[in-house]
Backbone as CSV, one residue per row, in Angstrom:
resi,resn,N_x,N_y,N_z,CA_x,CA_y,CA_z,C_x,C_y,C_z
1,UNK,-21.971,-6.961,-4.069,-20.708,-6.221,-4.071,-20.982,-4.737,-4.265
2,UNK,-20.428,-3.967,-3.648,-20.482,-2.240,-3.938,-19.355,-2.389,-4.434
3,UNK,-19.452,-0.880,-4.833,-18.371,0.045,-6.093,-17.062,-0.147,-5.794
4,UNK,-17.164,0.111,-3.882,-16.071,0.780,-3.862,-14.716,-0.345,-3.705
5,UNK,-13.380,0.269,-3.772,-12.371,-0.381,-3.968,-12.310,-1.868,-2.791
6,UNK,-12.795,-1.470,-1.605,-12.979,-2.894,-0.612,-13.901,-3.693,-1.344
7,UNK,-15.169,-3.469,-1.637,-15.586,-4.092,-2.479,-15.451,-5.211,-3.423
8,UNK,-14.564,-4.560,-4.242,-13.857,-5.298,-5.184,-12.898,-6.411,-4.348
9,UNK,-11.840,-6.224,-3.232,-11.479,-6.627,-2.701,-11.822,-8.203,-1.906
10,UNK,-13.568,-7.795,-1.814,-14.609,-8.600,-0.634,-15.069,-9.848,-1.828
11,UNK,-15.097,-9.339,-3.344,-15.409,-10.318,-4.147,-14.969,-11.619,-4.217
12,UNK,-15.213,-12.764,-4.765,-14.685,-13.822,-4.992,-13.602,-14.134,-5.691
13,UNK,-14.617,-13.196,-7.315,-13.680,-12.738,-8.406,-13.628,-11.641,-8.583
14,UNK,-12.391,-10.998,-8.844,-12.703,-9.880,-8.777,-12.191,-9.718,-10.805
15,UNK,-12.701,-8.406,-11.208,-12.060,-8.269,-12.666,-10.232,-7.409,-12.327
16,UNK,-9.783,-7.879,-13.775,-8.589,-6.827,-13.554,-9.004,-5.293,-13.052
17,UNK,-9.848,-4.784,-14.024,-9.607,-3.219,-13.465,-10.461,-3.250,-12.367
18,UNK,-10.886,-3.589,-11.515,-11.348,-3.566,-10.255,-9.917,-3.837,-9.670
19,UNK,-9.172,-4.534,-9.399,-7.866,-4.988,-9.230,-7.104,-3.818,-9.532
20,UNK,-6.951,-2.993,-10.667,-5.932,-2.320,-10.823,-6.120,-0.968,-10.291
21,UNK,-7.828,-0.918,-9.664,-8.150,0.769,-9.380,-7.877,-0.084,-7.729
22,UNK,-7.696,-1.324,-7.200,-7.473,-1.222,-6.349,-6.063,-1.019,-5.554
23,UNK,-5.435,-1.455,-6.810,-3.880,-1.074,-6.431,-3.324,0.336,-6.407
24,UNK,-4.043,0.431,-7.393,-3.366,2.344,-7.663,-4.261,2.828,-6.301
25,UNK,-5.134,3.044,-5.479,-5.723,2.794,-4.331,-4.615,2.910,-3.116
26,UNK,-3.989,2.090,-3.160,-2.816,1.486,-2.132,-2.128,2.134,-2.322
27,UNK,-1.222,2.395,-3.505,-0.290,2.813,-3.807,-0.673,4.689,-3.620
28,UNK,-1.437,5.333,-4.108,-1.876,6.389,-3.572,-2.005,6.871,-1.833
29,UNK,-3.178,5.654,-1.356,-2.853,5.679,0.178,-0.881,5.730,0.736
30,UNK,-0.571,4.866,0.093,0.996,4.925,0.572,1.256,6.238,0.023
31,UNK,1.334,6.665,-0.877,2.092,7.652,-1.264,1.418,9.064,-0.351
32,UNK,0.343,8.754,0.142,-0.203,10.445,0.607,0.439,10.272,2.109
33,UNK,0.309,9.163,3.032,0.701,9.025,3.755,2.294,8.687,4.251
34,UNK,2.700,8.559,2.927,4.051,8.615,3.121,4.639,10.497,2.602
35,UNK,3.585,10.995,2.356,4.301,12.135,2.320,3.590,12.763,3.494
36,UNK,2.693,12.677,4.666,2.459,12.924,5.582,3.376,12.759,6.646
37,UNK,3.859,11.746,6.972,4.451,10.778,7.695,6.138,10.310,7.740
38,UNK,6.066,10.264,5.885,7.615,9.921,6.101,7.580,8.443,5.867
39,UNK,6.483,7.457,5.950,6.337,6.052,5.993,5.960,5.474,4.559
40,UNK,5.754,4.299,4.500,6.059,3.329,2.973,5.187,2.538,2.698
41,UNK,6.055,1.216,2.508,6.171,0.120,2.111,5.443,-0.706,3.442
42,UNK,6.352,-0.989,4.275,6.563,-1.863,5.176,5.340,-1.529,6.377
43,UNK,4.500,-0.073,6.565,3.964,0.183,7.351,2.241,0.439,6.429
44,UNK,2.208,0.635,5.141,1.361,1.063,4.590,1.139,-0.274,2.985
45,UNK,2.162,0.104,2.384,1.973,-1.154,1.277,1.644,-2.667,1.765
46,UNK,2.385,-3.222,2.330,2.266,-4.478,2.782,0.942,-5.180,3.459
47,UNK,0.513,-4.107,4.731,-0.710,-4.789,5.342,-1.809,-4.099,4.120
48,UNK,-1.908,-3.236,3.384,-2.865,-2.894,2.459,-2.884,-4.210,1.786
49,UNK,-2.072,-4.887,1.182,-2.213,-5.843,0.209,-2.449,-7.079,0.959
50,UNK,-1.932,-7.288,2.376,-2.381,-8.650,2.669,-3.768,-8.029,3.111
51,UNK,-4.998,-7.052,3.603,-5.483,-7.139,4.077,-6.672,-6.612,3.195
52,UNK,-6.537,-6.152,2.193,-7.588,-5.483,0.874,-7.309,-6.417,-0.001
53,UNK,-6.025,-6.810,-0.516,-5.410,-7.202,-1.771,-5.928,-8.471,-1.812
54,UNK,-6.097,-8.895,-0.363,-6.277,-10.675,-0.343,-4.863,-11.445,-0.805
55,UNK,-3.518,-10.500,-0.811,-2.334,-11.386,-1.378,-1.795,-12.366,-0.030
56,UNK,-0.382,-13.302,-0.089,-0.134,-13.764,0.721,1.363,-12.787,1.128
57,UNK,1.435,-13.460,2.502,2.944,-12.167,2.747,3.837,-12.563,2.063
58,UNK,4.322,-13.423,1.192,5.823,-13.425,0.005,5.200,-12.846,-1.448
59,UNK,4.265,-12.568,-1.495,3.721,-12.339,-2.423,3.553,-10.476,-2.315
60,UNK,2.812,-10.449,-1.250,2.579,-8.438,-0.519,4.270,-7.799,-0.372
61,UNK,4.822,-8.256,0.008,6.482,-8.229,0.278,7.066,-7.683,-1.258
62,UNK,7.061,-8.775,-1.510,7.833,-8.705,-2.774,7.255,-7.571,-4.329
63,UNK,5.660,-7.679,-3.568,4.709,-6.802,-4.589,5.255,-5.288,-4.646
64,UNK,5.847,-5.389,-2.824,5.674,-3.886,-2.057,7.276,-3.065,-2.549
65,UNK,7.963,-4.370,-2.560,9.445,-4.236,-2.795,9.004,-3.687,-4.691
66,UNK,8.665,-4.167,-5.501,8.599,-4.207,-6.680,7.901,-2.322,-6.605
67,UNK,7.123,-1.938,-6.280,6.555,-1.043,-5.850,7.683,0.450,-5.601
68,UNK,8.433,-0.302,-5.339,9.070,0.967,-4.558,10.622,0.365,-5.226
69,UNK,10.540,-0.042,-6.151,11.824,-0.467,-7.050,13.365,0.248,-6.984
70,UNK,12.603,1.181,-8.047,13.868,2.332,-8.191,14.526,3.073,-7.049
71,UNK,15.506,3.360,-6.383,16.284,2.206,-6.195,16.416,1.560,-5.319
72,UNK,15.344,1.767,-4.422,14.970,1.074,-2.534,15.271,-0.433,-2.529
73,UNK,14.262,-1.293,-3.444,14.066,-2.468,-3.319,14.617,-3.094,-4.446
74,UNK,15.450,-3.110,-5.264,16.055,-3.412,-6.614,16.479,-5.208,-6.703
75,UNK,17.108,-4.946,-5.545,17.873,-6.397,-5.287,16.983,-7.306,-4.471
76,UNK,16.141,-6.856,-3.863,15.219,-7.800,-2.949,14.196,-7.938,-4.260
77,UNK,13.770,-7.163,-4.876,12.443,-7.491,-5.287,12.965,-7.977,-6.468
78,UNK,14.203,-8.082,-6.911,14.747,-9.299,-7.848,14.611,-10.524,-7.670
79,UNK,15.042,-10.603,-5.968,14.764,-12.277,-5.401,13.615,-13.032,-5.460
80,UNK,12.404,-11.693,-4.943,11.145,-12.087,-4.865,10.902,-12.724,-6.492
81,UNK,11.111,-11.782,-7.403,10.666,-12.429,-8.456,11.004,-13.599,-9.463
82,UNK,12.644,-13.921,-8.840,13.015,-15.129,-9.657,12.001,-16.106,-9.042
83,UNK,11.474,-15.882,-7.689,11.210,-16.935,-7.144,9.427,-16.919,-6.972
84,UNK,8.981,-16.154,-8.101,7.498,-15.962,-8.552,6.075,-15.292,-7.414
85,UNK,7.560,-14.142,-6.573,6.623,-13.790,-5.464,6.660,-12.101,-5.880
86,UNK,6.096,-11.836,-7.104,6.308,-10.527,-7.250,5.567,-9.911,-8.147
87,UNK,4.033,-8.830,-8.190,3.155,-8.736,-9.172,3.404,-7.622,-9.633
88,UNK,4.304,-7.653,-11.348,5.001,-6.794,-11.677,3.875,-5.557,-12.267
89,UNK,2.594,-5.869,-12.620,1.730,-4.593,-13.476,1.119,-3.977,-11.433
90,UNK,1.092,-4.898,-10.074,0.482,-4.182,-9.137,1.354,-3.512,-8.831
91,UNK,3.104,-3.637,-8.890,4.052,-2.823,-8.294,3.894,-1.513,-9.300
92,UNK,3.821,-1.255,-10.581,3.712,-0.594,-11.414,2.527,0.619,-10.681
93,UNK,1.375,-0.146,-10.520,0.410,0.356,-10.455,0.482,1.433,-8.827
94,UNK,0.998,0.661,-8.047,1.596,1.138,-6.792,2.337,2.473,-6.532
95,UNK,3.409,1.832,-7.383,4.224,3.281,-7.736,3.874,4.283,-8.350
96,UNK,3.032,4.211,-9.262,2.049,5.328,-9.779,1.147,6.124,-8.746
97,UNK,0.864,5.343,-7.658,-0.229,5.988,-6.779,0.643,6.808,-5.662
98,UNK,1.523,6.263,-5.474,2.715,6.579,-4.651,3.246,8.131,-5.047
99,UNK,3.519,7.930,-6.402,3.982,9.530,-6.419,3.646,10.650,-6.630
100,UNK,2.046,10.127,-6.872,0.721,10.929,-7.145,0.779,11.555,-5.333
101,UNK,0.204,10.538,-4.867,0.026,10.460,-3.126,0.935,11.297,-2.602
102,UNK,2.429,11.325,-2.869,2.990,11.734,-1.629,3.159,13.220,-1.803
103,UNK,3.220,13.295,-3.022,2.485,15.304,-3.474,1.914,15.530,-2.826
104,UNK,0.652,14.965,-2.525,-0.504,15.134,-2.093,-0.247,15.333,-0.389
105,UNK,-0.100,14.258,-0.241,0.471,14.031,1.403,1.180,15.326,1.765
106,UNK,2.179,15.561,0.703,3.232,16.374,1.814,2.776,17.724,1.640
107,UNK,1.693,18.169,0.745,0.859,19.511,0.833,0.304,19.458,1.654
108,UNK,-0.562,18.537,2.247,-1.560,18.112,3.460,-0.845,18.703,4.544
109,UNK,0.544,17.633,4.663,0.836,17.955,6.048,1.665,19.205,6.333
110,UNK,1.624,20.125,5.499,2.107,21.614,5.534,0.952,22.339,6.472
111,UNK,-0.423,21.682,6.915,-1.602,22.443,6.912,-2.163,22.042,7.950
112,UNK,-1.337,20.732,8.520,-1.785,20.161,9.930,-0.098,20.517,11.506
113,UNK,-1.349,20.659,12.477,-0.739,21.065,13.662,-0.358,19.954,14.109
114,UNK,1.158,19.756,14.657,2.181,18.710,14.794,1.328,17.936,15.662
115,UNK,0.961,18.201,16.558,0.588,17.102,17.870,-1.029,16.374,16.991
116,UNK,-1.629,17.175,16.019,-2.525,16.540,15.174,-2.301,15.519,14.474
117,UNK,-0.951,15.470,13.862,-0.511,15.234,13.152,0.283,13.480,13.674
118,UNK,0.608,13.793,15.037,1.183,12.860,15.960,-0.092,11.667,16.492
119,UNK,-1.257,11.887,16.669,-2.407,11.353,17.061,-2.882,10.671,16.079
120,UNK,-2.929,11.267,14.621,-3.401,10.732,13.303,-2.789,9.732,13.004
121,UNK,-1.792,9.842,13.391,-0.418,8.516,13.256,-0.431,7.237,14.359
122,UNK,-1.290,7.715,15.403,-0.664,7.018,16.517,-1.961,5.804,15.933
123,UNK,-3.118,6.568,15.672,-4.048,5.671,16.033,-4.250,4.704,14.383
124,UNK,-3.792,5.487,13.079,-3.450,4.838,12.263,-2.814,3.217,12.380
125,UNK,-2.024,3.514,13.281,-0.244,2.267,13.680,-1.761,1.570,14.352
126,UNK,-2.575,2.131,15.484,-3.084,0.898,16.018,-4.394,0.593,15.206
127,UNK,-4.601,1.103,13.868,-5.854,0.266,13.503,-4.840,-0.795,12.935
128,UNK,-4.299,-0.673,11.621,-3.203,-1.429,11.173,-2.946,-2.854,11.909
129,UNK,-2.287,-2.589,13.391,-1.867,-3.353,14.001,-2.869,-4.644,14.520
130,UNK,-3.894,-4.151,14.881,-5.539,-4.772,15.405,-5.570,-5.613,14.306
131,UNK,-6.117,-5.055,12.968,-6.431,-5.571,12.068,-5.711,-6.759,11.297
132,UNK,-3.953,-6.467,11.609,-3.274,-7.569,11.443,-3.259,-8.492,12.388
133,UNK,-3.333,-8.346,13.423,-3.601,-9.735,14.526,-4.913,-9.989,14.563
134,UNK,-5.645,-9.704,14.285,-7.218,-10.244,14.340,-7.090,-11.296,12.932
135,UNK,-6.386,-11.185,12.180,-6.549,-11.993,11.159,-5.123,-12.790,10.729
136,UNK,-4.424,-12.940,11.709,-3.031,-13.624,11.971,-3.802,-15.229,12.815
């Protein structure tokens, strides 16, 4: 196993804080790229967790919803969790990276040229996309 956050991911077992530097991870990636972009949950949280996290999709869903709580997902990620599809310290951890990230992000993209900016995105959507049907 290496250090880094896939790593931890690639393990069998992994420990909590390998787990929790991998969430805040995600949740950072979402948040920089959602302040790049404008994008979330649904394009950035979700396949991060089914595809690093090793979670299942009622589980990444509801993680992602929990994540982005206040007040986006309140009522969905209530459902998820009566119904034990919802990892309340990774949504925590998420949202922490998230609002770190999208600072970050939206200084970034003050500094990039639009059509740069349009390409970075395009080909983002198609690694994402690959990577979810290759393993669908």
């Amino acid at each position: 196993m290496h250090a880094g956050a896939y790593g931890c991911a690639a393990a069998p077992q992994t420990s909590a804080s390998c787990m929790a530097l991998l969430y805040l991870a995600i949740g950072l990636g979402a948040g920089l790229l959602s302040g790049l972009f404008g994008i979330g949950g649904g394009i950035i949280i979700v396949p991060a967790l089914l595809l690093v996290g090793r979670m299942q999709p009622a589980m990444a869903t509801g993680t992602s919803l929990g994540a982005l709580l206040l007040p986006v997902g309140a009522l969905g990620a209530w459902q998820y969790y009566k119904n034990g599809h919802l990892d309340i310290r990774a949504s925590l951890l998420i949202a922490l990276g998230i609002f770190i990230g999208a600072y970050v992000g939206a200084i970034m993209m003050q500094q990039l040229n639009p059509m740069m900016a349009k390409r970075v995105f395009a080909i983002f959507l198609i690694v994402v996309s690959v990577r979810i049907w290759a393993t669908a």
